[in-house]
N, C-alpha and C positions, 0 to 999 in steps of 0.2 A: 504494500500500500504506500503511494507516493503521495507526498505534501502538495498541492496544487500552487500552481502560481497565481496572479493575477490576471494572469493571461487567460489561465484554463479557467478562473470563475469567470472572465468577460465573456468565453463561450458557450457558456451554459446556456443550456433551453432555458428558456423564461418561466416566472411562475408556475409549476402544475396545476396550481390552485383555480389558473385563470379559466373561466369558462364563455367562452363569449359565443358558444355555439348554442349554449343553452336559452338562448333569447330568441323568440319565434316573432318577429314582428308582427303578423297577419292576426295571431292569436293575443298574445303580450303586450303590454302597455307600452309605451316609447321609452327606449332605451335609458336617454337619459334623465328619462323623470324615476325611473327606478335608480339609476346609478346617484341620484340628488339624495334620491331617500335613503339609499345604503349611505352614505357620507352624511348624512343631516342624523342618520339613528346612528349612527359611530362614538364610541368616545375617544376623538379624537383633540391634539390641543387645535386651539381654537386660531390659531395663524395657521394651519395644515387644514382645518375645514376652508376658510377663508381664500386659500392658495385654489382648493379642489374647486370652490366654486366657482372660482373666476376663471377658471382654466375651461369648466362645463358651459361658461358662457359659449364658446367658442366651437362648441360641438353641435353636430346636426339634432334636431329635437327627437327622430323616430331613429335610426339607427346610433346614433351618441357618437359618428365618427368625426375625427376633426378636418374639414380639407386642409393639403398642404399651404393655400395660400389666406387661409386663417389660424395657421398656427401662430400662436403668442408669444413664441420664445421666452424667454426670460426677462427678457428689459419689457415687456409688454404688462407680463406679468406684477413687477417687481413698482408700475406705473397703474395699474389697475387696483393693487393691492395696499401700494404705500408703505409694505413693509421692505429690509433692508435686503441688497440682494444673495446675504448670505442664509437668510431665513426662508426665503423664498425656495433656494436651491436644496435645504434639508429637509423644506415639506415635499419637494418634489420628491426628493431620493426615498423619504418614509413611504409617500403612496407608493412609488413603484415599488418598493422593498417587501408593501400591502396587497401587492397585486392588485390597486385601483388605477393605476396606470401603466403604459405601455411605453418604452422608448424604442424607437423605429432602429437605432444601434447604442448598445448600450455603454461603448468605448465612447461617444460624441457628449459634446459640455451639453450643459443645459441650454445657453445659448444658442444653440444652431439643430441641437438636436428634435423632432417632431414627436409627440406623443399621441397616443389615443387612450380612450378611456375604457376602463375593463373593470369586471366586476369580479371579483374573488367567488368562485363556485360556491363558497358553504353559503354564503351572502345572498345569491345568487337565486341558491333554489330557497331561502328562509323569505324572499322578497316576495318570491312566482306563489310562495304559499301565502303569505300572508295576503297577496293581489286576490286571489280565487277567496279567499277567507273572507274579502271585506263585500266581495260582488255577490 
């Protein structure tokens, strides 16, 4: 058993946890009004809610993707939010860490890198139940 580098965690699959297939739009609510609720029922600190939200502004309403030429980068973010942009940069790294976001590579800064939004599988199917539970 070898010690990994840096290099071999940068190549890791992503999240397991993530489930983004499990979202059936024709049937399921819009993406990202579930992905709001997972992140508004979180306890998360409250500059990391603050981050997620402004980041969902930015996401399509029924599939939650973000086009590339609305992504926020960083300095968009860091202008939306008003917090400093080293704060900004560790709420990002917790949600992706959370599996509530996606970075497109995950060697790239925050600045230039693209993100999308995902929803952590156990969150995922507690939401799709509690959606069927309220209807």
């Amino acid at each position: 058993m070898s010690i990994p580098t840096p290099a071999d965690v940068m190549r890791r699959a992503q999240h397991p946890l993530i489930a983004p297939g499990l979202h059936n739009p024709t049937v399921d609510e819009p993406y990202r009004a579930l992905w709001e609720r997972g992140i508004t029922g979180s306890e998360l600190l409250s500059q990391t809610t603050l981050v997620a939200l402004a980041l969902a502004t930015h996401a399509e309403w029924a599939t939650g993707r973000i086009p590339e030429e609305a992504q926020p980068r960083l300095g968009r973010l860091v202008d939306c939010t008003a917090l400093p942009s080293w704060q900004v940069c560790s709420s990002l790294a917790f949600l992706e860490a959370r599996g509530w976001i996606v970075r497109d590579d995950r060697r790239r800064r925050w600045s230039v890198a693209s993100v999308q939004l995902a929803i952590p599988g156990p969150i995922m199917r507690r939401l799709k139940k509690a959606s069927r539970t309220a209807s």
